[in-house]
C-alpha positions as CSV (number, residue, x, y, z in Angstrom):
1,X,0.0,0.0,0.0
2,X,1.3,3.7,-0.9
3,X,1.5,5.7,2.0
4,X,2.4,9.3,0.5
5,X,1.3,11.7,2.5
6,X,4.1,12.1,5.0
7,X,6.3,11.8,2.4
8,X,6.6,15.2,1.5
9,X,10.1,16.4,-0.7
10,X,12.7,16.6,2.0
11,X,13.6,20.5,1.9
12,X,14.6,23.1,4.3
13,X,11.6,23.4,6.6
14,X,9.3,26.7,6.1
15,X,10.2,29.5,8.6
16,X,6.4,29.6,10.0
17,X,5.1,32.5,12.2
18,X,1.2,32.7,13.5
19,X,-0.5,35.9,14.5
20,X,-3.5,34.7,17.1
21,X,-3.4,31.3,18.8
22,X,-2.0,31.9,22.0
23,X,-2.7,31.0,25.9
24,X,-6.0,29.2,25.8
25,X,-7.1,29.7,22.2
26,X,-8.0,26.2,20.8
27,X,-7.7,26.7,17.0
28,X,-3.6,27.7,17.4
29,X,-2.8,24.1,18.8
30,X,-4.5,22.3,16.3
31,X,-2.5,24.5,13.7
32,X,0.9,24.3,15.3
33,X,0.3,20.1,15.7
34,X,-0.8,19.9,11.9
35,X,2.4,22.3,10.9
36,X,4.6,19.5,13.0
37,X,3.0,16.7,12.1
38,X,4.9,16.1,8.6
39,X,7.8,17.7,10.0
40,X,8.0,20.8,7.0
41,X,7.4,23.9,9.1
42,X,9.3,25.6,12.0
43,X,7.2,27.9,14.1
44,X,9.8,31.1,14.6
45,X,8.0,33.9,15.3
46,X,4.4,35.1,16.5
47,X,2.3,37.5,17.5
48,X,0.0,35.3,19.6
49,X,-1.6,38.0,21.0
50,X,-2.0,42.0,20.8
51,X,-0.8,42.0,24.8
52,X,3.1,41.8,23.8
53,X,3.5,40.6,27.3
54,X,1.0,37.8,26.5
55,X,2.4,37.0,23.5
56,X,5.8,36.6,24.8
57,X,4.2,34.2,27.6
58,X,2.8,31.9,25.1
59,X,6.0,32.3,23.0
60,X,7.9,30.7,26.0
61,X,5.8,28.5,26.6
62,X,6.0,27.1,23.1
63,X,9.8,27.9,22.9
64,X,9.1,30.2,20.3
65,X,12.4,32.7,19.0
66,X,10.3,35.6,18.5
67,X,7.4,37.3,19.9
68,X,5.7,40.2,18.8
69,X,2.5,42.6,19.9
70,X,1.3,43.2,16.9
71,X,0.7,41.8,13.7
72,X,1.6,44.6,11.8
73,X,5.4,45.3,13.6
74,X,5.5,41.0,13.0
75,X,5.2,41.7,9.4
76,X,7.3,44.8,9.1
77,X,10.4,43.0,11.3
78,X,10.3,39.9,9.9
79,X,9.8,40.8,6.1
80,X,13.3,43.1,7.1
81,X,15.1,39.5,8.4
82,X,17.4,37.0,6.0
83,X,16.2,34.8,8.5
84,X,12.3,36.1,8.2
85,X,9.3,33.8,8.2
86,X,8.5,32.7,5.0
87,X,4.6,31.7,5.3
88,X,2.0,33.0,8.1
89,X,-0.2,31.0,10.0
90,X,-3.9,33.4,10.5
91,X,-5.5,31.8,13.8
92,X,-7.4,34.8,15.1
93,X,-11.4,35.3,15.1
94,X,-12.9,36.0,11.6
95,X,-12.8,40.1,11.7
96,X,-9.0,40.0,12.1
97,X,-8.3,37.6,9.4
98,X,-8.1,40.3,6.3
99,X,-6.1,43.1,8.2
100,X,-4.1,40.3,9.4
101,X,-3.3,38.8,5.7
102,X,-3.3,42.1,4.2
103,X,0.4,43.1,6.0
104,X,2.0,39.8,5.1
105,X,0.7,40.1,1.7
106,X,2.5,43.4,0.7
107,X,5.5,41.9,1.9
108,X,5.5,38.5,-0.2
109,X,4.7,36.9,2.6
110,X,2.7,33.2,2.2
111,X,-0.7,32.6,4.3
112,X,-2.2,29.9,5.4
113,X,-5.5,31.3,7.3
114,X,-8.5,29.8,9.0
115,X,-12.0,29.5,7.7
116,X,-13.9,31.6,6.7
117,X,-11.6,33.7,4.3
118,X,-12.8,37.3,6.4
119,X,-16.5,38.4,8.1
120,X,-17.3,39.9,5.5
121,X,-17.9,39.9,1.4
122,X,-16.7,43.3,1.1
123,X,-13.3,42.1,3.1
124,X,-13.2,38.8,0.9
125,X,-13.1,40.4,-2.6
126,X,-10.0,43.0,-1.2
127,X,-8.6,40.3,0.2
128,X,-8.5,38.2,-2.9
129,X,-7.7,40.7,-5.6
130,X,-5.0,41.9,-3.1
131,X,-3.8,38.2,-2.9
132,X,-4.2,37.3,-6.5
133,X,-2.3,40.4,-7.3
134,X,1.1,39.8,-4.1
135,X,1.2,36.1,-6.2
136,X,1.8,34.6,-2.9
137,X,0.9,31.1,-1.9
138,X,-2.6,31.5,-0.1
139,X,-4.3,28.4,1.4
140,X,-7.6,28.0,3.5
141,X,-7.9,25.1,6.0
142,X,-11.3,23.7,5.2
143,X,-9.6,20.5,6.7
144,X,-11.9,17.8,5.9
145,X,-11.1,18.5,2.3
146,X,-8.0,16.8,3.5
147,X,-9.8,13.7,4.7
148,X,-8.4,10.7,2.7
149,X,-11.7,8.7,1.9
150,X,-13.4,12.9,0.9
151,X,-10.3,12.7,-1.8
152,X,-11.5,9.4,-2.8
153,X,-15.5,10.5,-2.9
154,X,-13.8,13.3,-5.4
155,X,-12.4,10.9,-7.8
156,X,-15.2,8.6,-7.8
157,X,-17.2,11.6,-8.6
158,X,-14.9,13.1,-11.1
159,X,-14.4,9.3,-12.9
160,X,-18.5,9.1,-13.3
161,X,-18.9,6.2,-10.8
162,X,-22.0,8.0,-9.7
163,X,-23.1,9.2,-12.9
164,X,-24.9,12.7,-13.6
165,X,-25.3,13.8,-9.8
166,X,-28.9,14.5,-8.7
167,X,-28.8,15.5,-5.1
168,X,-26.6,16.5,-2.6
169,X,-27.2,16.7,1.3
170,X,-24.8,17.7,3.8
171,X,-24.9,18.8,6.9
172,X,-23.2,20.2,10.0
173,X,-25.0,19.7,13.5
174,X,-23.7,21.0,17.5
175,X,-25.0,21.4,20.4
176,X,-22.3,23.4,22.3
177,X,-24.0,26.5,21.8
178,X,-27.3,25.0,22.7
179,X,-27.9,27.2,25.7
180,X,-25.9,30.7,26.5
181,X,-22.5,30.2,26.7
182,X,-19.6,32.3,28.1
183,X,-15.9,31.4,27.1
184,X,-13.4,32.8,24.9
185,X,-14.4,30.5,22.4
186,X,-18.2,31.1,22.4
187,X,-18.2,35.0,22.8
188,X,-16.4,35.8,19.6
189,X,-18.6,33.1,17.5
190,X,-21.9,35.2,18.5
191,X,-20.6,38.3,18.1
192,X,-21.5,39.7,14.4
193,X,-18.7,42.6,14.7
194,X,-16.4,40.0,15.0
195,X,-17.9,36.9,13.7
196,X,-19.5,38.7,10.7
197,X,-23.6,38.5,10.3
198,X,-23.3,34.7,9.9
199,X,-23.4,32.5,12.8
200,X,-23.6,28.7,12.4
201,X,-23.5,29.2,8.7
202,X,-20.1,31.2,9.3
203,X,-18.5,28.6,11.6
204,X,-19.6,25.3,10.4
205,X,-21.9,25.9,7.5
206,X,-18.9,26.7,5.3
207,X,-17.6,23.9,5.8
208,X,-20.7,21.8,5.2
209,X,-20.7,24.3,2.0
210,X,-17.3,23.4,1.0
211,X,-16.9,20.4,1.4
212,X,-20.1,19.6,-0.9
213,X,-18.4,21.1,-3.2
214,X,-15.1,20.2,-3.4
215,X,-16.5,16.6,-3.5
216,X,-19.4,17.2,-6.3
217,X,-17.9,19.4,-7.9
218,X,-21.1,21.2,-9.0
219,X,-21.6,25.3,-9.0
220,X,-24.2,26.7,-7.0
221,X,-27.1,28.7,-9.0
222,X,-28.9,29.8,-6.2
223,X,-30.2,28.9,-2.5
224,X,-33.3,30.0,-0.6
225,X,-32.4,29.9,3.7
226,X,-34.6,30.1,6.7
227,X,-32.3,30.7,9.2
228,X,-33.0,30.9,13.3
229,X,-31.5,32.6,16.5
230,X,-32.8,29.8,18.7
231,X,-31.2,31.1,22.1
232,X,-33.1,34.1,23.4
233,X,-30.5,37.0,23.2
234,X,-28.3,35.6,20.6
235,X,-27.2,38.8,17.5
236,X,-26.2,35.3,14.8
237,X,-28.1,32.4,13.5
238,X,-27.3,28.9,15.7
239,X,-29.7,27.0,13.1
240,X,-29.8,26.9,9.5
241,X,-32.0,25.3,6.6
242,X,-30.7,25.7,3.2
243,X,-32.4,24.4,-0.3
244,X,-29.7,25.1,-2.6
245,X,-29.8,24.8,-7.1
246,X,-26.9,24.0,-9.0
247,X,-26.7,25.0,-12.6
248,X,-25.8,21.7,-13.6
249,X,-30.1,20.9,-12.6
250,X,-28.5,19.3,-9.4
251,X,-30.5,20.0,-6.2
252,X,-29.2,20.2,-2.4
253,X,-30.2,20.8,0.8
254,X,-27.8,21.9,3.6
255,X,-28.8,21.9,7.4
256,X,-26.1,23.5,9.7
257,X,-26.9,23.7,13.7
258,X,-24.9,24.6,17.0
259,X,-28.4,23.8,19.0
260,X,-28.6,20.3,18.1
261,X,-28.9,18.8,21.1
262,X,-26.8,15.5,21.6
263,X,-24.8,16.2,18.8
264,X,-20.8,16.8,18.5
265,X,-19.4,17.3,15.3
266,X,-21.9,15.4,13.1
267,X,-20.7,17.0,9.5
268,X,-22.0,14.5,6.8
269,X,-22.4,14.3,3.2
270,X,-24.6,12.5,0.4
271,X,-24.2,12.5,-3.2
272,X,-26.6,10.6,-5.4
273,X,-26.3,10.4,-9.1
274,X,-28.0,8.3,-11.9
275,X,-25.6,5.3,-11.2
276,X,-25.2,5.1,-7.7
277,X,-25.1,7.3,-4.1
278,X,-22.3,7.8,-1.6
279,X,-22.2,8.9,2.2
280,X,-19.5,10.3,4.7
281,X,-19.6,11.0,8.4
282,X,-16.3,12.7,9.8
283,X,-17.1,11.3,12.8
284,X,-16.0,8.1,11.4
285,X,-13.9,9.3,9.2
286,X,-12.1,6.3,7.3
287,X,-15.1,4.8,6.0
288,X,-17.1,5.6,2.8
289,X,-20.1,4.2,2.3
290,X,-20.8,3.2,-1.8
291,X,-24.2,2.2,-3.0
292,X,-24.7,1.4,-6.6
293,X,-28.3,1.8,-7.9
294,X,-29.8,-1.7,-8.0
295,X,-26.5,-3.5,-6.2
296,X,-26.1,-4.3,-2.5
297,X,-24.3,-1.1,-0.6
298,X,-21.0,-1.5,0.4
299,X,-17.5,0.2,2.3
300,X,-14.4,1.3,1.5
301,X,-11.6,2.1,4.0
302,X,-9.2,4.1,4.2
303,X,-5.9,2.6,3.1
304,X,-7.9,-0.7,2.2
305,X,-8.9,-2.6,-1.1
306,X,-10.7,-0.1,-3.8
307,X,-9.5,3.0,-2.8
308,X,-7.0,4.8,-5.3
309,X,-4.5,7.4,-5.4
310,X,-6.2,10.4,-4.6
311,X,-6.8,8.8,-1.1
312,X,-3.6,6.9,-0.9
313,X,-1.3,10.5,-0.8
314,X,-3.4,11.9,2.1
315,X,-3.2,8.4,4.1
316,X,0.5,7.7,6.7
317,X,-0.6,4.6,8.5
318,X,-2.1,1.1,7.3
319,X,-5.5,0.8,7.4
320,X,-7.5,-0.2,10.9
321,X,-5.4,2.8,13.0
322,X,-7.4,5.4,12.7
323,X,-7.0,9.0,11.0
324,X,-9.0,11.9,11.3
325,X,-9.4,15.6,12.3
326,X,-5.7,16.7,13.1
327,X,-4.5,14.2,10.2
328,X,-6.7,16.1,7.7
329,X,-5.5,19.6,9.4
330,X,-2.1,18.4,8.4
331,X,-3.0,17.2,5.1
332,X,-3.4,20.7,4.1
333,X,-0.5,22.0,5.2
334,X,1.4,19.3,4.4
335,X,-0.5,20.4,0.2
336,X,0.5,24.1,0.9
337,X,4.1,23.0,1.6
338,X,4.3,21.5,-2.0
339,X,3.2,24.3,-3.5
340,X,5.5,26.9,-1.2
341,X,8.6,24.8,-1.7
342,X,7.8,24.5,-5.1
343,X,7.7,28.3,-5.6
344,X,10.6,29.2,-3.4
345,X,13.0,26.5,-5.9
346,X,11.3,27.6,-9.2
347,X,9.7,23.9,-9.9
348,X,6.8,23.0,-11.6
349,X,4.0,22.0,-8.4
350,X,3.1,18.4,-8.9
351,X,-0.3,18.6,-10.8
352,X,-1.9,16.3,-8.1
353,X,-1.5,19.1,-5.0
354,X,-4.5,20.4,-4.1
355,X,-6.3,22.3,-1.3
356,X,-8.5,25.3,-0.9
357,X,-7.6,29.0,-1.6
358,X,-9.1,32.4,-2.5
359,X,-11.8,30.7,-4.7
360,X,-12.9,28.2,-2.1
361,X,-13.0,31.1,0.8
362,X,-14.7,33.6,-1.6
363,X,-17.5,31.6,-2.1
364,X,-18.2,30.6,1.2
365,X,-18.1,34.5,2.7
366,X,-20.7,34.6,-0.4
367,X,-22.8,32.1,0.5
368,X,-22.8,33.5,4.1
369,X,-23.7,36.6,2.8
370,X,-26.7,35.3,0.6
371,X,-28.0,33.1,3.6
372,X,-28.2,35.9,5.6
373,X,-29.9,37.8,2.7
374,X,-32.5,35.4,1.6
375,X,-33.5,34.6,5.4
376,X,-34.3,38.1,5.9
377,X,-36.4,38.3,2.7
378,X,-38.7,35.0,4.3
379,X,-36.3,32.2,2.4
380,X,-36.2,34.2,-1.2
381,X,-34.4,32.6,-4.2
382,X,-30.5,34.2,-3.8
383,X,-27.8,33.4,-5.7
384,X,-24.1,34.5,-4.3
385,X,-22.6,37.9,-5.2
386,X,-19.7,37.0,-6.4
């Protein structure tokens, strides 16, 4: 069995800094783990928080060179050092991500940020014609695009296993915000001036959103959205309901919830085209489920019989262990590193490397933005302002 994915090109590692991410943010860890994981990143600098004596707290405690309290001096220094980072890691809440990407931009500086791309459309389209125009590497970690058995529903798709697709459902469903909430990690989410007007469909409805996508394939027409503030008080949606038309004909629907109650981080997805239907849960991530139209259903694992190269280069162990979130985390930076080390030695990038960028996090601050629009005109027919 080909097991690829930790097998990146042996290079220099990436000088790495992050801005955000420090003393009890959750988000940074999982970035700094997935950085390590394939060993093609060293974490030199940060500005983990805008307290410079914070940030150089959780710079110790990570044995970090370089601390900084601000982003902006971060970018200014380090673009000035022959030693300067040479890609950014953006782990801050939503409304910081442009300004954030914006400084290391100018300076030729490569980003890796969170989802969603900024909090706002407005902040998206500067963002991207800004980044389209610095020719940096910019990658987005929608990180179950970096499942391996979501690369193999891609190819199966792409190969016409499942013939002209029909219908797609996906969904995203919580229940850790099913009541009021106070932490560091709740009060940002349900604040629009820092969240952006999207709520559950900011958080984890663009990933539902993106991840039916990437796997299908298709282009969204149009969607109609009834979305809900179910906890009394709340300024964002915690509940959405999304009917969504492709311009292939295709139809969808997309449910994303944070009031779910008894759910953890049930994100799942089912295509079904004239020749047969698929389905994926993340929370059990190595399996995908096949069902050809008139044949008995059956399962393909990850690393196991029937699975092909697209999911073999994002799989490191045999199948049986299992791999999942901080596996697909590192999938996608272990996909930027190809391209970034490919860019800093002038090579061709390996036609195979893929993950999301300025297109994918465009169109899911649009479709944020048109859920929140149709919603407000009772579940209107909107398509994305792109």
């Amino acid at each position: 069995m080909a097991i690829t994915a930790a097998h990146v090109a042996r290079s220099p590692r990436i000088r790495l800094g992050m801005v955000g991410g420090g003393r009890g943010a959750f988000i940074g860890a999982v970035h700094r783990i997935a950085s390590r994981i394939d060993d093609q990143y060293e974490l030199v600098a940060g500005a983990f928080s805008s307290d410079a004596e914070k940030s150089a707290a959780s710079a110790a405690d990570l044995g970090v060179a370089r601390s900084y309290g601000s982003f902006a001096e971060m970018a200014s220094r380090e673009a000035r050092r022959k030693d300067g980072i040479e890609a950014v890691a953006i782990v801050t809440p939503n409304h910081m991500h442009a300004p954030v990407a914006l400084e290391f931009l100018k300076r030729g500086i490569h980003v890796i940020c969170d989802k969603p791309l900024t909090a706002t459309l407005p902040e998206a389209k500067k963002l991207a014609k800004a980044a389209e125009a610095s020719g940096v590497i910019f990658a987005l970690t929608h990180n179950y695009t970096g499942y391996p058995m979501i690369r193999q529903a891609k190819a199966m798709v792409e190969a016409g296993e499942l013939g002209e697709l029909r219908l797609v459902q996906v969904e995203y469903a919580q229940d850790w915000l099913a009541e009021a909430v106070e932490s560091k990690q709740a009060d940002w989410r349900t604040d629009p001036a820092k969240s952006g007007a999207g709520g559950a469909t900011g958080d984890i409805g663009t990933h539902a959103f993106n991840l039916a996508n990437f796997v299908s394939g298709l282009t969204l027409q149009e969607l109609a959205a009834d979305l809900q503030s179910f906890v009394p008080g709340r300024r964002v949606d915690d509940n959405g309901h999304i009917l969504m038309r492709y311009t292939s004909g295709a139809r969808g629907m997309l449910w994303c919830s944070q009031v779910a109650s008894g759910q953890e981080n049930g994100l799942r997805l089912r295509i079904y085209g004239t020749k047969a239907g698929i389905e994926w849960e993340q929370e059990n991530p190595n399996y995908l489920w096949v069902t050809p139209f008139g044949k008995p259903r059956y399962r393909l694992t990850r690393g196991g019989a029937g699975t092909g190269e697209a999911a073999a280069r994002m799989t490191r162990i045999p199948p049986g262990h299992p791999e999942g979130y901080l596996e697909g985390f590192a999938n996608i930076y272990a996909e930027a590193a190809r391209a970034i080390t490919a860019r800093r030695e002038g090579a061709a990038l390996d036609a195979a490397v893929s993950f999301p960028g300025l297109k994918e996090g465009l169109e899911g601050v649009a479709f944020v933005d048109a859920c929140v629009r149709s919603s407000k005109k009772n579940g209107a027919w909107t398509k994305l302002a792109l």
